[in-house]
N, C-alpha and C positions, 0 to 999 in steps of 0.2 A: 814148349821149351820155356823153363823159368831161367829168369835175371836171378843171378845168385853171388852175395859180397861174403866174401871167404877172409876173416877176421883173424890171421896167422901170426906169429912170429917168430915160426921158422926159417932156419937161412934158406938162402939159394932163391934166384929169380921165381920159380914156380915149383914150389914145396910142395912133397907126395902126403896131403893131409889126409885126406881120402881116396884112396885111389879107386877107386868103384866109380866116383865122377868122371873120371876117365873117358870111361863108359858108356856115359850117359851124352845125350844131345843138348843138356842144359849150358849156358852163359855161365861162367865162371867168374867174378874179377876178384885179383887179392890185393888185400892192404893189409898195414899195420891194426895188430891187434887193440887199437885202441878209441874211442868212445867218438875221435875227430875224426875219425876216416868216417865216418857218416854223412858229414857234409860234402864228400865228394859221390855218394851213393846215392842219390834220390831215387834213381831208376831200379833200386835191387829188389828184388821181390821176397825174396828169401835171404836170412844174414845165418850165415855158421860159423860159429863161433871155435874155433884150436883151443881146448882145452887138455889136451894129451901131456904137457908138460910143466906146466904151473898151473892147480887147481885154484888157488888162491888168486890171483892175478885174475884168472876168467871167469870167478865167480864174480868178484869186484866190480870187469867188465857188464857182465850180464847183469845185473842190476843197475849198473851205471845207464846201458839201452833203456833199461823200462822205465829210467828216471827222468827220461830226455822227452819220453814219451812216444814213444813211435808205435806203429800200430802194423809192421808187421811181423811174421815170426821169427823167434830167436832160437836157430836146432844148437845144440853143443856136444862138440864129436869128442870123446873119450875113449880112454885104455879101458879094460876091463878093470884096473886098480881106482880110478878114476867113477868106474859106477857104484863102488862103496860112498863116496864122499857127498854123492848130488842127496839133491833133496828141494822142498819146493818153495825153499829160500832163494834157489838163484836164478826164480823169476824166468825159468826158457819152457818154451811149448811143448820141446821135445827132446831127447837125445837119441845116440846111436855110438855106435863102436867107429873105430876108424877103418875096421876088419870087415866092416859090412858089405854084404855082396851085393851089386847092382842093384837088384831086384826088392833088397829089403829100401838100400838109400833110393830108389825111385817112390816105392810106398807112402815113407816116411814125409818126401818132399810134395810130394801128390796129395795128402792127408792136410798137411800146413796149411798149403794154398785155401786148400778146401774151408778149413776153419777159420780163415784171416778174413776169407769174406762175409759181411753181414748177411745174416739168412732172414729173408722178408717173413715176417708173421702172415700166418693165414688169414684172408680175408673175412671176416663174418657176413654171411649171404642176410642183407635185410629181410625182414617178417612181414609177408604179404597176405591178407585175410579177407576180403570183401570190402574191398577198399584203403583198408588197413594198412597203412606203410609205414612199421617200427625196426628204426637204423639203431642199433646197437651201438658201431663205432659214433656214431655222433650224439647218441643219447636224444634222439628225436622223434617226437612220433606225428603222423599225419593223417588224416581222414578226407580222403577223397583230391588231396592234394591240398588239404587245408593244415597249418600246421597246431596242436594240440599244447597247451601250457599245461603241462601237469605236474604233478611234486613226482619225488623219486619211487611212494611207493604203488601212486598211480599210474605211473607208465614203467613199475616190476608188474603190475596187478595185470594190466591191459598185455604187455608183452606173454606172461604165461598163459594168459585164456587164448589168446591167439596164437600161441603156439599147437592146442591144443582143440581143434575147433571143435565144436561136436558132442563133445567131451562134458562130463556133468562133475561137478567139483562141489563137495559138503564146502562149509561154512570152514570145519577144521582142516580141513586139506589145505585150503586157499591159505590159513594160517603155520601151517605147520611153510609151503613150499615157499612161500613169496613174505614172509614175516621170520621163520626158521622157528629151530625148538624152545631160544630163550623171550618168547613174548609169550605175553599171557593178558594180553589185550582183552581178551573175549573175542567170540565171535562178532558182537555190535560192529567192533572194529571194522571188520571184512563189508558189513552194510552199508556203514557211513563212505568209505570209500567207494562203493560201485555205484553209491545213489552222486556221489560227486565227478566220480568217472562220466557217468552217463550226462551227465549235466556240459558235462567239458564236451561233449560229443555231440552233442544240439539234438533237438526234437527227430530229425529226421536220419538220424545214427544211432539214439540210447537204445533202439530193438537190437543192436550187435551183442549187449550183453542181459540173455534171456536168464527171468530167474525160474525156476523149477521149484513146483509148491514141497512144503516139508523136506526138500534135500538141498540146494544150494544155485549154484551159479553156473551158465555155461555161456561160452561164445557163439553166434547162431549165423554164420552166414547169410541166410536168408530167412525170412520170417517164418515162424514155424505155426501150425496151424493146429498143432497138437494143444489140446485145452491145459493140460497139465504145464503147460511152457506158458508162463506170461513173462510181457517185457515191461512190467513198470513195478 
């Protein structure tokens, strides 16, 4: 059941703005259609706006709300004459007819809710490699629980080989993926970095990144014993 502040000002104690609310199990409360009935609403989860009779006036309103700054939704119930005139000048989340039947005004008010709450961003699962501990949200990376000072595109360099462990990467790969299409560094580029990588990594870590004669670079979990694979 949502709190809902019903922004009217049609006569009669409790005006048939909607009548489909009726219906519904939701909290109703009405006030004066204007911008200070707010401060008697703290608790409303949902504000609907009467716009069935003066477009003009409830447009006014409805930007008037989002000037105030409030952060929950604004619906505004209209005539079918009423849906020629809107547009995304009068700043509301949503509309609907005042003819709507249960089923659609439950949707509508269900969908609100839904959007007015913050949706947490997925978490990025940190990069674990043979020790390897690189946290992306905090831009950090660690070896053995030690932590690593590296520049940005030593710990992009170190992040994509560990991504990929195993994995044998040319000279131009490493630049095309972790440097993009507009560098043109040369390959020396790609050396000077892993000889600086390894070095940030201490004597007893630079075998994590094996180089492969005549082809390039790869991440090595464990020491590889294949002649073709040296680590310096």
């Amino acid at each position: 059941m949502a709190s809902i502040l019903l922004l009217t000002n049609a006569p009669g104690p409790s005006p048939d703005v909607v009548p489909a609310l009726e219906l519904l199990s939701h909290q109703v409360r009405i006030l004066p259609a204007q911008a200070t009935a707010l401060l008697d609403a703290e608790d409303a989860q949902i504000i609907l706006v009467d716009g069935r009779k003066d477009l003009v006036a409830s447009r006014t309103l409805c930007q008037l709300l989002r000037t105030t700054g409030i952060s929950r939704p604004v619906l505004l119930v209209l005539t079918e004459g009423g849906m020629a005139a809107v547009s995304g000048q009068w700043q509301v989340d949503d509309v609907f007819l005042d003819t709507a039947g249960p089923a659609e005004v439950e949707a509508r008010l269900r969908l609100a809710l839904v959007r007015a709450v913050p949706q947490d961003e997925p978490e990025v699962a940190p990069i674990r490699a043979a020790g390897v501990l690189i946290d992306e949200a905090s831009y950090t990376a660690k070896v053995h629980g030690t932590p690593l000072n590296l520049t940005y595109k030593e710990f992009e360099l170190l992040k994509y080989l560990a991504q990929h462990p195993g994995r044998v990467f040319s000279r131009e790969q490493l630049l095309h993926e972790v440097w993009g299409y507009d560098y043109y560094g040369g390959t020396r580029t790609v050396d000077v970095h892993v000889r600086r990588l390894r070095a940030k990594l201490g004597t007893d870590h630079e075998q994590l990144i094996g180089t492969v004669r005549n082809v390039g670079y790869r991440f090595t979990p464990q020491r590889q014993e294949n002649p073709e694979v040296v680590d310096a």
